[in-house]
N, C-alpha and C positions, 0 to 999 in steps of 0.2 A: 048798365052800359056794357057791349060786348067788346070784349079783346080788340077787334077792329075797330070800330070809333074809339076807344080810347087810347090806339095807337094814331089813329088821327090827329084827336087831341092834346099830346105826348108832347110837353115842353119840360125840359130843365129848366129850372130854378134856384139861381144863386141871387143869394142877398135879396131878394123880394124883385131882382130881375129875372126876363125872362130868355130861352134862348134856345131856337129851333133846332140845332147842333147839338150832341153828346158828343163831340168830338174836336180835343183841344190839339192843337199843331205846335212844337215848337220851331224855331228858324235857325238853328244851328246847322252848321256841317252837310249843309247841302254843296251841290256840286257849282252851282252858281247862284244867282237872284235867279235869272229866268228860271229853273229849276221848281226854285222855292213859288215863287209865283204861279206858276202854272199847275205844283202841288194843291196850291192852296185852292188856288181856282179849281178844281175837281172836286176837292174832298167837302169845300164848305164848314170850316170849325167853326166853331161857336167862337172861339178867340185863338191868339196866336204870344202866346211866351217868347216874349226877349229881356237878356240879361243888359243892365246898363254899361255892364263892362265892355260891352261889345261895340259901342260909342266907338266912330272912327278917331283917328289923332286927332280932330278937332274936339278931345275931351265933351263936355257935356253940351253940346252946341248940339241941336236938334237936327241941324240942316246935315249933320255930317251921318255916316254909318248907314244904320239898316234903318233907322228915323224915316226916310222918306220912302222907301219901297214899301213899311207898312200902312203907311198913310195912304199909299195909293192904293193898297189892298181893300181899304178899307173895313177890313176886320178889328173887332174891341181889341188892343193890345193888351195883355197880362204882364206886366215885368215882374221878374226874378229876382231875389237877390244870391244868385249865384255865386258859387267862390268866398262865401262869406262863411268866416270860422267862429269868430266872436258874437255875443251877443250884439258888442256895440256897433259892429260891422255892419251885421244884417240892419240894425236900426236906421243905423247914417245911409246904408244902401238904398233902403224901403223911401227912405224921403226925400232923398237926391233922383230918384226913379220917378217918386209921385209929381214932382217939380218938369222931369225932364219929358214923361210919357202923358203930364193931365190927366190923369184920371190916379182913383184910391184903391185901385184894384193892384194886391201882390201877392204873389205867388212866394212864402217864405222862403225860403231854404238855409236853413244852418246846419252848415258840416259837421258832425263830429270825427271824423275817420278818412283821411284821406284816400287810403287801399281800396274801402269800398264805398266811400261817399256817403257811407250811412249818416243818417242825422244825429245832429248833439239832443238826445235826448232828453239832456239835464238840465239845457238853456231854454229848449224851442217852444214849450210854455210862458216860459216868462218875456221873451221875443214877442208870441202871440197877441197874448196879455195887453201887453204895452203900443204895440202901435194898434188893435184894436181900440186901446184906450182915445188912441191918437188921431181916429177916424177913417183907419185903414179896413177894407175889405179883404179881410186874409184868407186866403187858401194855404194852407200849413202843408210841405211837404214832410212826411214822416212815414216810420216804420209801421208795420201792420200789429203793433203791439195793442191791446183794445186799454188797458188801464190810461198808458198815454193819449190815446184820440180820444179816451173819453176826457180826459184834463184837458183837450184842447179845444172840446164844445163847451166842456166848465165855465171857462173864461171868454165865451163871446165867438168863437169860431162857427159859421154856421156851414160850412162843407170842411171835409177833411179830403186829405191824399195822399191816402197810404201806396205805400209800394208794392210790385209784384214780384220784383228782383229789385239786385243793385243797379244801377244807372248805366245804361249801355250796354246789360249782358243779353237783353233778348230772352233769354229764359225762359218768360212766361211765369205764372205765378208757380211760386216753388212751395209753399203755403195754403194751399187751397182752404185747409180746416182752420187758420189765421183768420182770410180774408173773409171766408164764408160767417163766421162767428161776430166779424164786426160787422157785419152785412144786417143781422140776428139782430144786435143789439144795441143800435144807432141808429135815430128815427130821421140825423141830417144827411144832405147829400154826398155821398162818398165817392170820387175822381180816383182810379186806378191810375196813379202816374209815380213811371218808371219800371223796366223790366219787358217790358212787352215786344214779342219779335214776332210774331206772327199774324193775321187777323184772326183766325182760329183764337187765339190766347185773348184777344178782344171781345170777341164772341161769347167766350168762355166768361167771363167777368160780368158782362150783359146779363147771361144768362142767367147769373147768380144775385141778379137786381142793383146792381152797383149802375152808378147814374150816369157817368163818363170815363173817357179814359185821355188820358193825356201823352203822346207818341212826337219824339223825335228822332233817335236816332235807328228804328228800325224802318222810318219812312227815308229816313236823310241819306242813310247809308244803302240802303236798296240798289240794284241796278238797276231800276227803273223808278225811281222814288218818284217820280208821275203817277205811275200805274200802282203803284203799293200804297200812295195816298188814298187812291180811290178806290181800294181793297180794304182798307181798314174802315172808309165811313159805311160801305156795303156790311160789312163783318158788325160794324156799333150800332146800325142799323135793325140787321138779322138779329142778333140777341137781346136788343132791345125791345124786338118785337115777339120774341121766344120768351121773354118774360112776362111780357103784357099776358100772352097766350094761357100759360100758364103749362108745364111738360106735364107729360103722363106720370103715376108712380112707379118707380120701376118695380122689377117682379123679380124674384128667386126664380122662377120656372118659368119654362115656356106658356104661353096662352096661345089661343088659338083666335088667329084676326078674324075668322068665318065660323058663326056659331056654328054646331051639330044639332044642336036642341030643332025636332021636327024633320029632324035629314031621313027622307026612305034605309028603311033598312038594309038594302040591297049596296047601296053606296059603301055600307062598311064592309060588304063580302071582301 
């Protein structure tokens, strides 16, 4: 099969679904719905992350919040358990979400660090673990550490989502010999989510065979988060397709793109 047909071919695969998108949206900190809507409408994600905290004052009543804008989007919703510090938090979170969003799809999240939002390290295994156990479809968000994402396929995780920066800096991945090494040596799907400010840095992660990336606040926050959605599925696209390709090795030294082997003698006077 060449590079071309099997960028044709070219679907994500989570949990033994399938999904034409490598590019996850979240719905925070846009400038309005219309916004967010019209984002989404351009970029086409595979799903779109929302935190249950985000339930208008009608607490968990579905009718109320961002509940109805994503239904009409009609995109797979991912909920979050955002904001959640404790084990038992994320837990209760995960299954008050699975009740409020229908579906067993969640995106963990357990804080250990407030400053930089980094994950609880010490818990988010045993977090995994347990609603795994509980028939939950987890996407663990975590650091790029490879000992922990590999404890977190140990126990039943079948993608991970390691970080590229801290949450909201944009940065791009500060790690590259981090991310590239769990790339090396993890045969599940790995989702670059958090850190991302550019599509270039989306690009870059593509390129390094990583499966998706997961982007809110460098689309949310954009002056034109219309036109920067639709730069980053361009961007998850392109390197998606740069890796099917396959890049050149690079070189110490110059080569020359136009043989000389056969050139008239006269050409090199």
């Amino acid at each position: 099969m060449t590079a071309t047909t099997a960028a044709a071919h070219d679907a994500l695969v989570l949990y033994g679904e399938t999904f034409a998108s490598r590019l996850l949206l979240g719905t925070a900190r846009y400038p309005s719905p219309r916004v967010l809507e019209r984002a989404v409408a351009l970029a086409q994600p595979c799903m779109l992350t929302a935190s249950l905290r985000r339930q208008g004052a009608g607490g968990l009543d579905p009718s109320q919040g961002i509940w109805p804008l994503l239904q009409k989007m009609g995109v797979p919703v991912l909920p979050n358990t955002a904001g959640c510090h404790s084990l038992q938090e994320a837990i209760t979170t995960a299954e008050m979400a699975r009740e409020v969003f229908e579906t067993p799809w969640i995106k963990l999240e357990l804080i250990g660090d407030d400053y930089t939002l980094q994950p609880d390290t010490l818990n988010l295994v045993a977090a995994a673990e347990h609603l795994i156990k509980q028939g939950f479809q987890v996407l663990p968000y975590t650091t790029d550490d490879l000992v922990l994402c590999q404890r977190l396929v140990d126990v039943g995780c079948q993608a991970v989502m390691p970080w590229a920066a801290p949450i909201g800096t944009g940065k791009g991945p500060i790690n590259p010999y981090a991310l590239r090494t769990l790339r090396e040596r993890l045969s599940v799907p790995l989702i670059v989510d958090a850190g991302l400010g550019l599509p270039s840095h989306a690009c870059q992660v593509m390129e390094w065979g990583f499966d998706a990336v997961l982007l809110n606040t460098a689309v949310a926050l954009a002056q034109d988060p219309v036109a920067m959605a639709g730069a980053f599925a361009d961007a998850v696209r392109a390197g998606r397709n740069a890796f099917l390709a396959g890049a050149m090795t690079p070189q110490d030294s110059a080569q020359p793109s136009t043989p000389v082997l056969g050139t008239p003698f006269w050409h090199h006077a």
